[in-house]
Biopython code that builds the backbone (N, CA, C, O; Angstrom):
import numpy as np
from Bio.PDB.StructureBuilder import StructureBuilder

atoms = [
    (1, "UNK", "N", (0.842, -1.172, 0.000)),
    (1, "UNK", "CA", (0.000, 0.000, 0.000)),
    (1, "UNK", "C", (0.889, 1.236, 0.000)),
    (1, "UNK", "O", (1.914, 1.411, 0.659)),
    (2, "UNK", "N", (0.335, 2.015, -0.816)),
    (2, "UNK", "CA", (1.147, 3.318, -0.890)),
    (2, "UNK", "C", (0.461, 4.199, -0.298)),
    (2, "UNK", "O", (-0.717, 3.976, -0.020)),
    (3, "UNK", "N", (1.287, 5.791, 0.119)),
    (3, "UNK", "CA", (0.808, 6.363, 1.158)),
    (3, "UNK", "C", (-0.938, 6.987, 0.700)),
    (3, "UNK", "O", (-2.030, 6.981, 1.268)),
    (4, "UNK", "N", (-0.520, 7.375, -0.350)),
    (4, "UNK", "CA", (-1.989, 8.374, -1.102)),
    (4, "UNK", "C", (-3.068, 7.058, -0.468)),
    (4, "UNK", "O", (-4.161, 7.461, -0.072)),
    (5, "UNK", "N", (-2.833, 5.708, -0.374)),
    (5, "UNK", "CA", (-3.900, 4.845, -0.327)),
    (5, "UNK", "C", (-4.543, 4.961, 1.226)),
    (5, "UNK", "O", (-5.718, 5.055, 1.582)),
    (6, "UNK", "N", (-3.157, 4.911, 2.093)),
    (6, "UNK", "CA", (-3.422, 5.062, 3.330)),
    (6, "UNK", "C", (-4.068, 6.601, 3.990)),
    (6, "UNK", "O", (-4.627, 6.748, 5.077)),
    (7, "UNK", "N", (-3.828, 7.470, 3.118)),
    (7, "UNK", "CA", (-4.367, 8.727, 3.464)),
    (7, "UNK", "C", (-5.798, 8.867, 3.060)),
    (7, "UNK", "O", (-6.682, 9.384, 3.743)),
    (8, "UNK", "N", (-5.963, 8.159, 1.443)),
    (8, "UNK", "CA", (-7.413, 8.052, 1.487)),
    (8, "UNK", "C", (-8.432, 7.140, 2.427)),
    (8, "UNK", "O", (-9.619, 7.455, 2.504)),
    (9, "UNK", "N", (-7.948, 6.095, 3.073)),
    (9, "UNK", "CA", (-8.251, 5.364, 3.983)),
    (9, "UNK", "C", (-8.217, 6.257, 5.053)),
    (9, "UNK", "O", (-9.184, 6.063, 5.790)),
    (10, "UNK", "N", (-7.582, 7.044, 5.384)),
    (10, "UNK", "CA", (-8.399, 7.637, 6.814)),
    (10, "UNK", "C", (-9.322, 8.619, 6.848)),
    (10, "UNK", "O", (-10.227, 8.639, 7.682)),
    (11, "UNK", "N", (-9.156, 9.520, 5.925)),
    (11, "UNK", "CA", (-9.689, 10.221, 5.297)),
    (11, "UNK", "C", (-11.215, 9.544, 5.591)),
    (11, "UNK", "O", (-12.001, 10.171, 6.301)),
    (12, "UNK", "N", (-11.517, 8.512, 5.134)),
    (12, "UNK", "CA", (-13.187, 8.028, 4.583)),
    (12, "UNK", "C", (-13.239, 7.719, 6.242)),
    (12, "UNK", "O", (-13.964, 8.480, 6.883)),
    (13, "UNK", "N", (-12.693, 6.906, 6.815)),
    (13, "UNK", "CA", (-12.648, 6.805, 8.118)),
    (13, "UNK", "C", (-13.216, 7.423, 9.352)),
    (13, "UNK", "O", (-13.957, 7.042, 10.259)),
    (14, "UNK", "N", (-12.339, 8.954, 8.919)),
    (14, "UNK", "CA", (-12.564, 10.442, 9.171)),
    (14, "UNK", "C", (-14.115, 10.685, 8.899)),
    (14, "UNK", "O", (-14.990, 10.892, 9.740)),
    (15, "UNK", "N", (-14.231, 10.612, 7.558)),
    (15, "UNK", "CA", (-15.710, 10.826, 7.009)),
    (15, "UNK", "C", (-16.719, 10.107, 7.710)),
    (15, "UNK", "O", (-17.599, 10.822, 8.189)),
    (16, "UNK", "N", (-16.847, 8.592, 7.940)),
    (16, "UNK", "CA", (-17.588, 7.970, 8.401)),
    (16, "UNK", "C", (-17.656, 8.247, 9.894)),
    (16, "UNK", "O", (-18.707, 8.040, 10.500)),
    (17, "UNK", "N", (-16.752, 8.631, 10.403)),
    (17, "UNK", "CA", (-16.960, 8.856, 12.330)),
    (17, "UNK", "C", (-17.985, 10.499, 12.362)),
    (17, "UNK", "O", (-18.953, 10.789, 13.065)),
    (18, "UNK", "N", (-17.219, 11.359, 11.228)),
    (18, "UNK", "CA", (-18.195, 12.088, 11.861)),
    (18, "UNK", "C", (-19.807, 12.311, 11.042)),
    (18, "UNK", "O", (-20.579, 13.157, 11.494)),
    (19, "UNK", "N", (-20.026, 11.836, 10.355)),
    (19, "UNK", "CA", (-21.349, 11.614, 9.722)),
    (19, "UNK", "C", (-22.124, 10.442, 10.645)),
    (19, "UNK", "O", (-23.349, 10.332, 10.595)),
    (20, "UNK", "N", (-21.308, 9.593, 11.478)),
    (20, "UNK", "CA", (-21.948, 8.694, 12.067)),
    (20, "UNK", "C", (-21.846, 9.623, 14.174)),
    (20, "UNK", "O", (-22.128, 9.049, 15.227)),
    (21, "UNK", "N", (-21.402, 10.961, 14.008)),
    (21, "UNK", "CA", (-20.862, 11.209, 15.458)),
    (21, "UNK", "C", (-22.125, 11.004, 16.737)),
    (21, "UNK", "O", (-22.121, 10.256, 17.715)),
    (22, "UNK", "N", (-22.842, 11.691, 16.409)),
    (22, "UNK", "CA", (-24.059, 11.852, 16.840)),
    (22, "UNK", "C", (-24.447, 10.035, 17.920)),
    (22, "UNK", "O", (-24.598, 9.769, 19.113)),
    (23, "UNK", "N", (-24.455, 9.303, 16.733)),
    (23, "UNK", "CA", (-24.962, 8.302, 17.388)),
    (23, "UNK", "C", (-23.601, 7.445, 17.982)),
    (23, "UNK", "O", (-23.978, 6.482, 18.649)),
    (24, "UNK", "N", (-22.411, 7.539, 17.918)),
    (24, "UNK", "CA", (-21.251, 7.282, 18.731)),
    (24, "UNK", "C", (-20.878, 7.848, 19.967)),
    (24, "UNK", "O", (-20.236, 7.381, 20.908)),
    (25, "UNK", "N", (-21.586, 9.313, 19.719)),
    (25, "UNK", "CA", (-21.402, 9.927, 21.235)),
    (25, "UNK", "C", (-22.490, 9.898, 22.396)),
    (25, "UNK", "O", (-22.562, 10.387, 23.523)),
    (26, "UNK", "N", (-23.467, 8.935, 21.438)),
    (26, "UNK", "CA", (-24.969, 8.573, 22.419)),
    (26, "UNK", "C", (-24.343, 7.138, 23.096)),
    (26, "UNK", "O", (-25.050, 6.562, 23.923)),
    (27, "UNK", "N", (-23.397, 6.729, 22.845)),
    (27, "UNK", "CA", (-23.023, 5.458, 23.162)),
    (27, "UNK", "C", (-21.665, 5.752, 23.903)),
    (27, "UNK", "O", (-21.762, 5.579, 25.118)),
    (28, "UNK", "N", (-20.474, 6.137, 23.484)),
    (28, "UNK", "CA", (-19.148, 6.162, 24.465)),
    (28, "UNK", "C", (-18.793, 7.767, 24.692)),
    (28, "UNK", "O", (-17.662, 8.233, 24.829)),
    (29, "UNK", "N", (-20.191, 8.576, 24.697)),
    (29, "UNK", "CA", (-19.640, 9.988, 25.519)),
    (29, "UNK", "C", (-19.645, 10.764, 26.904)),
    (29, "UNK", "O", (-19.842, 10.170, 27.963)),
    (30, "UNK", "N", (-19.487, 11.705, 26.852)),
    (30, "UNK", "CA", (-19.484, 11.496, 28.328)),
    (30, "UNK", "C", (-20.807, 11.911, 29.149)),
    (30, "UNK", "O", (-20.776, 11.833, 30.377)),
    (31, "UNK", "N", (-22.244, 12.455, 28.325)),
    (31, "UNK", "CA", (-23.184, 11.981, 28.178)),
    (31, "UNK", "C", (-24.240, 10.669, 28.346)),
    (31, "UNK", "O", (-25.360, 10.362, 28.755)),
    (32, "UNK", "N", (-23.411, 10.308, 27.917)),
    (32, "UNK", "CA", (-23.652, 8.325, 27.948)),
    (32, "UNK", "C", (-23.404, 8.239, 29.187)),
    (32, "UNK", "O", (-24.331, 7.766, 29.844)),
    (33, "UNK", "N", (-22.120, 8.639, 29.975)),
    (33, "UNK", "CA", (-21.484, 7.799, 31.185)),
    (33, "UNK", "C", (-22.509, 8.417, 32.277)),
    (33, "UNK", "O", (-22.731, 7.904, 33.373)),
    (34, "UNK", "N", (-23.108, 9.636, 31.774)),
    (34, "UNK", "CA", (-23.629, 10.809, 32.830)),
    (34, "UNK", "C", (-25.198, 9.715, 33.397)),
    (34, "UNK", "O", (-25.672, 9.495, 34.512)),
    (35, "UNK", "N", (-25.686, 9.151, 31.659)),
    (35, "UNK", "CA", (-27.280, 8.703, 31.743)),
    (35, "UNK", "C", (-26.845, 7.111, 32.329)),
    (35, "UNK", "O", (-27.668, 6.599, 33.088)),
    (36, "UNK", "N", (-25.805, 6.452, 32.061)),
    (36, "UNK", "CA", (-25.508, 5.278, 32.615)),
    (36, "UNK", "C", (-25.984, 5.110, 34.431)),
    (36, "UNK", "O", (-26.764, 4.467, 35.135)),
    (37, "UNK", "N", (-24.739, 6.340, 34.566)),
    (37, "UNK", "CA", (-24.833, 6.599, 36.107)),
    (37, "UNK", "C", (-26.357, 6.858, 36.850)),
    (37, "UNK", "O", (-26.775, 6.086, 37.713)),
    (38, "UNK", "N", (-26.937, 7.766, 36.500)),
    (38, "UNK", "CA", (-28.058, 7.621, 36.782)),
    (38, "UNK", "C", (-29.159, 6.887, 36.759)),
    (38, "UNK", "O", (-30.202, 6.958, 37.409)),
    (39, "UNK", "N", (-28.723, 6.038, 35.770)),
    (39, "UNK", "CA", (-29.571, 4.950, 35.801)),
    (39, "UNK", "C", (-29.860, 4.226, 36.758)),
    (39, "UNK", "O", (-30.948, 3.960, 37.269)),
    (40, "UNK", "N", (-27.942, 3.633, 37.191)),
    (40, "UNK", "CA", (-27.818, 2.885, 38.102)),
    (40, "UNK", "C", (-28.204, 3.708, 39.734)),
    (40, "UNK", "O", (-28.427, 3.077, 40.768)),
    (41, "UNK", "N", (-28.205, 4.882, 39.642)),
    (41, "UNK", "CA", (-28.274, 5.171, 40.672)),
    (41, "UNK", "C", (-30.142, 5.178, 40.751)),
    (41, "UNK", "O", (-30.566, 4.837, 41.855)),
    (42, "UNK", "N", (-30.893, 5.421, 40.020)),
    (42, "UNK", "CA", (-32.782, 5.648, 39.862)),
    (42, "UNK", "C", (-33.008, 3.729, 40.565)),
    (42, "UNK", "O", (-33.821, 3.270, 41.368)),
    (43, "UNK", "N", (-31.854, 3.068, 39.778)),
    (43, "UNK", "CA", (-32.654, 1.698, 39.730)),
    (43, "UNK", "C", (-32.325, 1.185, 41.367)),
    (43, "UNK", "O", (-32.762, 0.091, 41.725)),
    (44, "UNK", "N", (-31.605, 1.965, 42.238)),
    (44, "UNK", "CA", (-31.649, 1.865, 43.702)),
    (44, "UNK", "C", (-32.814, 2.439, 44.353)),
    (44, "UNK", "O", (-33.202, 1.949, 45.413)),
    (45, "UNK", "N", (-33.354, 3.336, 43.876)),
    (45, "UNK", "CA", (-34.249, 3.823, 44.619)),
    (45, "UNK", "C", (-35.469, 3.109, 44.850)),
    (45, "UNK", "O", (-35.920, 2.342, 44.000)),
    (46, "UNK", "N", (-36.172, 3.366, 46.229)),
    (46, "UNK", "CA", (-37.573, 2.329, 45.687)),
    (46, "UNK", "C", (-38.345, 3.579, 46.505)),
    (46, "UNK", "O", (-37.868, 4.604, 46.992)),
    (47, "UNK", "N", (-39.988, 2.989, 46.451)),
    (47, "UNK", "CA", (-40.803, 4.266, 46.922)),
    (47, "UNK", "C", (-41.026, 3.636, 48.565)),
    (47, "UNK", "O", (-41.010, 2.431, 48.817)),
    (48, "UNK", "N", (-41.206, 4.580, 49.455)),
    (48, "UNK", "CA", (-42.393, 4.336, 50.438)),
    (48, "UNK", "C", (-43.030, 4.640, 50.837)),
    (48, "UNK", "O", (-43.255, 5.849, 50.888)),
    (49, "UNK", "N", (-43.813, 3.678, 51.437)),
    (49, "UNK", "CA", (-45.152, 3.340, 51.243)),
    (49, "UNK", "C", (-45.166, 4.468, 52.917)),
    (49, "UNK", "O", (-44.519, 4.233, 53.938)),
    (50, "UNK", "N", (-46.192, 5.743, 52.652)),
    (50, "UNK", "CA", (-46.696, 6.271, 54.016)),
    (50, "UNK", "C", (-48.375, 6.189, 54.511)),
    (50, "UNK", "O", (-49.196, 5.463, 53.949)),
    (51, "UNK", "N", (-48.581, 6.791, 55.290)),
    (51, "UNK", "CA", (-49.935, 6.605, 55.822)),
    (51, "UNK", "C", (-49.914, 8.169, 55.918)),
    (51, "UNK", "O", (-49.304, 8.708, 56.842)),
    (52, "UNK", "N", (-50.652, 8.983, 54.863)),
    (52, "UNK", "CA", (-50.862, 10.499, 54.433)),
    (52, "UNK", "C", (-51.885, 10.616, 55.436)),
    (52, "UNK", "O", (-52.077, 11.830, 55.497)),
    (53, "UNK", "N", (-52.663, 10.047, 56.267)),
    (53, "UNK", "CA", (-53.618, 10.497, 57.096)),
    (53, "UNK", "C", (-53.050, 10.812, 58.509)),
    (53, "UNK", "O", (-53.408, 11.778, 59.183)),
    (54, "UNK", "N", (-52.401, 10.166, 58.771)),
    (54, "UNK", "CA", (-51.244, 10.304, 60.025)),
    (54, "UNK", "C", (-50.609, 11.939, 59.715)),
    (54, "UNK", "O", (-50.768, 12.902, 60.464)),
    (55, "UNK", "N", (-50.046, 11.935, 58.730)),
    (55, "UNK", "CA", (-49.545, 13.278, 58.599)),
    (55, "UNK", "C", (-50.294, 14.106, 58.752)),
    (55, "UNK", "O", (-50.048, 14.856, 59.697)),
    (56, "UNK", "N", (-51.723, 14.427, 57.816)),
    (56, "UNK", "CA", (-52.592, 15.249, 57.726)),
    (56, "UNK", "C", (-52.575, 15.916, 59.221)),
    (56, "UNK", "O", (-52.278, 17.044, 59.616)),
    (57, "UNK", "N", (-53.092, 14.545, 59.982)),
    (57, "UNK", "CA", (-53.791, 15.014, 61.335)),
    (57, "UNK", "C", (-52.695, 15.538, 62.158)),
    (57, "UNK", "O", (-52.905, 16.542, 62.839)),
    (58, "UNK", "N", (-51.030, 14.705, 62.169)),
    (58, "UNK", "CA", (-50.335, 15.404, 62.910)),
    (58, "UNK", "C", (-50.010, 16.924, 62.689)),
    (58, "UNK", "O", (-49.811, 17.563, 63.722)),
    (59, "UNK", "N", (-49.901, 17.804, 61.132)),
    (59, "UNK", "CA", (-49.971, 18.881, 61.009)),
    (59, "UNK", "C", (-51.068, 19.261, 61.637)),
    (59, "UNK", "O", (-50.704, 19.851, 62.654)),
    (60, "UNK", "N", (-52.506, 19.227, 61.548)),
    (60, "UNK", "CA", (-53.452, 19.955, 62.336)),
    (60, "UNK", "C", (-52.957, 20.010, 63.615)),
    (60, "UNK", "O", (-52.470, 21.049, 64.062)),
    (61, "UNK", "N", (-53.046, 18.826, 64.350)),
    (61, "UNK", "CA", (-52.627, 19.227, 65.459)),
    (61, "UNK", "C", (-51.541, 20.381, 66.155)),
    (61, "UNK", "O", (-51.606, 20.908, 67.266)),
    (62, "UNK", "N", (-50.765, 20.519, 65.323)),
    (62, "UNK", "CA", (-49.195, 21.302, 65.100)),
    (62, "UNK", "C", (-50.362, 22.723, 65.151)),
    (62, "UNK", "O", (-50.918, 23.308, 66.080)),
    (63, "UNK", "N", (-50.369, 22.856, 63.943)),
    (63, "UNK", "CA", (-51.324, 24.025, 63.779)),
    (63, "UNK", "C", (-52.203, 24.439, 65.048)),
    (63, "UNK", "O", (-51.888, 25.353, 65.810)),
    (64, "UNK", "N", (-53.433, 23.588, 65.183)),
    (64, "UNK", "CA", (-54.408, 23.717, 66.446)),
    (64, "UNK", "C", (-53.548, 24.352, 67.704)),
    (64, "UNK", "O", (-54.202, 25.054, 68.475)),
    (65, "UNK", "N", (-52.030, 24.158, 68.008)),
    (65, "UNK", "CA", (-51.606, 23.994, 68.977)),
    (65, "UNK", "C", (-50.931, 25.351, 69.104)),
    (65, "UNK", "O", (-50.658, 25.714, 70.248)),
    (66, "UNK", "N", (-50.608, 26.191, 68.036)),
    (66, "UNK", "CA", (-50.297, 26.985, 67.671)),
    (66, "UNK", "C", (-50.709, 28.161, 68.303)),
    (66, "UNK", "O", (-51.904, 28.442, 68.217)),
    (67, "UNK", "N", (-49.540, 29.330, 69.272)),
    (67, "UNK", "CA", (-49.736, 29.868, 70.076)),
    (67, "UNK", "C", (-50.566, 31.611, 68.751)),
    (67, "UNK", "O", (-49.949, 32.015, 67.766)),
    (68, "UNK", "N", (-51.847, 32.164, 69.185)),
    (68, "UNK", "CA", (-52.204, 32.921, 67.968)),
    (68, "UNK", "C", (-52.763, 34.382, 68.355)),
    (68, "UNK", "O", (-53.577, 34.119, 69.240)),
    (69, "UNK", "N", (-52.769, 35.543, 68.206)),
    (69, "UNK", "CA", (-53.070, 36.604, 68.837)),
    (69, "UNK", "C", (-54.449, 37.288, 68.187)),
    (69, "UNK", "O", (-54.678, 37.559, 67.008)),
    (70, "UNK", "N", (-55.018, 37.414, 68.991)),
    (70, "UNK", "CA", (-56.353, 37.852, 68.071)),
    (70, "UNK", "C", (-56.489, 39.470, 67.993)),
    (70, "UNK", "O", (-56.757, 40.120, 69.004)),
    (71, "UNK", "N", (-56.304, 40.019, 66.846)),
    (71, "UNK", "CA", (-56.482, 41.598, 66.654)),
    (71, "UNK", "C", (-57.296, 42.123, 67.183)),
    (71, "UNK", "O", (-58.251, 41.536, 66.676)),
    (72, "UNK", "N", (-58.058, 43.373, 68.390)),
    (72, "UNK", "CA", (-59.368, 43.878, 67.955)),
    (72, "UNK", "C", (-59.979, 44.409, 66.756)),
    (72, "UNK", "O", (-59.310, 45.128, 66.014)),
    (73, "UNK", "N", (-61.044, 44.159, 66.524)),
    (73, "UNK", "CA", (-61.051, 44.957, 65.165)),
    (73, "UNK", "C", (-61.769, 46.096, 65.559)),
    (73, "UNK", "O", (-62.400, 46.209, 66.609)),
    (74, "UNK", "N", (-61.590, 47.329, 64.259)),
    (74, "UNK", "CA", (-62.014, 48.368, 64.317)),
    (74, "UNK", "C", (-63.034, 48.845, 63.576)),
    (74, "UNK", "O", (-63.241, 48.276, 62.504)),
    (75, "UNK", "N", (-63.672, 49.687, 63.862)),
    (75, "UNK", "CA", (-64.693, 50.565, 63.075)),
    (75, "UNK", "C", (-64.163, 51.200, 61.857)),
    (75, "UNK", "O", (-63.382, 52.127, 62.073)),
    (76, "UNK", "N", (-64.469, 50.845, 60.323)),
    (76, "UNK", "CA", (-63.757, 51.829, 59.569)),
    (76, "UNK", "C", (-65.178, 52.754, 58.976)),
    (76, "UNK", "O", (-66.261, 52.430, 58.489)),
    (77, "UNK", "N", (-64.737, 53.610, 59.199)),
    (77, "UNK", "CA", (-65.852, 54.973, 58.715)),
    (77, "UNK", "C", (-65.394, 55.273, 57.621)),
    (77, "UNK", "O", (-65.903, 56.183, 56.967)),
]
sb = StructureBuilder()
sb.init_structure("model")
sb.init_model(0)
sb.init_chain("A")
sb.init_seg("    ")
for serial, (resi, resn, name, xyz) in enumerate(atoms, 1):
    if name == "N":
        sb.init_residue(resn, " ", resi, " ")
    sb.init_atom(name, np.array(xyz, "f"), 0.0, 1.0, " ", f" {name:<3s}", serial, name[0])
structure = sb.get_structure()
């Protein structure tokens, strides 16, 4: 192989990586490593399970308990 051959060989090479970049950098960029990670980190998570009525009532209570000053009100003419 002579050089002109090897230069046109990278050349197309060249051509093909970046006409194909887009979907190479959805796969080994650092993008990729960002959505990998998170993945692994979402697929740790799990939900739990609460009892929203417990809360409800313990805020009221919070509230109810709540030290509160009552304005007089006034006459507006």
């Amino acid at each position: 192989m002579s050089w002109p051959w090897i230069v046109l060989l990278v050349l197309g090479v060249c051509v093909v990586v970046a006409a194909e970049w887009s979907r190479v950098s959805g796969v080994v960029g650092t993008d990729a490593r960002r959505r990998r990670d998170r993945e692994k980190r979402k697929a740790k998570l799990r939900v739990v399970p609460t009892d929203d009525d417990d809360f409800v009532e313990s805020v009221q209570r919070d509230l109810d308990a709540l030290p509160t000053i009552e304005e007089p009100r006034t006459k507006r003419s």
